[in-house]
C-alpha positions, 0 to 999 in steps of 0.5 A: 168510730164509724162517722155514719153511725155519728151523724144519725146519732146527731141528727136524732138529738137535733130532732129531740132538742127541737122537739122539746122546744116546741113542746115548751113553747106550747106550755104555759105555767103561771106565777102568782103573788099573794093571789093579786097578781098572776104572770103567765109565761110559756116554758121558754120563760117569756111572759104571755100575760099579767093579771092585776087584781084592782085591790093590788093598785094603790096609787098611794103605794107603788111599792107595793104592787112592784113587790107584787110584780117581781114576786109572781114574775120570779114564781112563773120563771121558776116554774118555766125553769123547771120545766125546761129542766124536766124536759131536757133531763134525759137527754144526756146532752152538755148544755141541756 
């Protein structure tokens, strides 16, 4: 195996791994519940902003708003999940 051709070949990889990565970082996708709450995260999975509508907050019932919360936190992380997997889908690399 000719160790040249290797290295270019890794390097190549390297260079479209960080690629991809900067392209995620630059999307953003957006998870909601029942429309009363809305979670935007970027397509790394980190939340960049949470939106609360004033009819989802009763202080009579904190449950239901930490219902609200996980849902639409667990939709925008499915969202940013698969678009990580779109994204690294031909690159035929373990791990990505």
């Amino acid at each position: 195996m000719d160790m040249k051709k290797l290295m270019k070949q890794m390097q190549q990889a390297q260079a479209a791994a960080a690629k991809i990565q900067d392209d995620l970082a630059a999307k953003s996708v957006e998870g909601t519940a029942s429309g009363l709450v809305t979670v935007t995260m970027n397509g790394h999975g980190k939340v960049t902003a949470l939106k609360i509508k004033p009819e989802a907050v009763d202080a009579d019932d904190v449950e239901a708003l930490e219902d609200l919360l996980l849902v639409a936190l667990q939709d925008a992380s499915a969202k940013a999940d698969a678009l990580q997997q779109d994204a690294t889908r031909g690159l035929g690399i373990p791990g990505f």
